[in-house]
C-alpha positions, 0 to 999 in steps of 0.5 A: 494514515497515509497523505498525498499531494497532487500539486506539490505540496500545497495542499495534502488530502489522506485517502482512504484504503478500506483494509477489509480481506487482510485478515487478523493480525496483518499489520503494515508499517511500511510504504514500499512504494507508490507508483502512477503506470498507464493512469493507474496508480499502484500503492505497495504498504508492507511490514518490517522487512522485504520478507513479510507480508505485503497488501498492494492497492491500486485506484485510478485517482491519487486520492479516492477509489483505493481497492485491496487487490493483492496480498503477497507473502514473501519468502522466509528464510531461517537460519540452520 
């Protein structure tokens, strides 16, 4: 569950991300980051490392209306 405040931390309210299009075993474990651009808000969850998958929403309300609009899968470096 993910919680944002709007007024500095009076109050808090948890949006809702609809996780549909991830596919089987997508996990998110990370918030990498949340930023507000030209009214719109971009919302980056990802896993373990900078080189795992990533699902990024965007919305243009802080608390509702979050859509999936991205998956990235990062680079995978081995060793050899």
């Amino acid at each position: 569950m993910i919680y944002v405040t709007d007024d500095g931390a009076e109050n808090w309210k948890q949006i809702k991300l609809l996780y549909d299009g991830l596919g089987e075993g997508f996990y998110l474990i990370d918030i990498v980051s949340l930023k507000k651009v030209n009214r719109k808000y971009t919302l980056i969850l990802g896993q373990e490392n900078e080189s795992a998958k990533q699902a990024i929403f965007t919305s243009e309300n802080l608390t509702k209306g979050w859509k999936l609009s991205e998956i990235r899968q990062g680079k995978i470096h081995t060793a050899g």
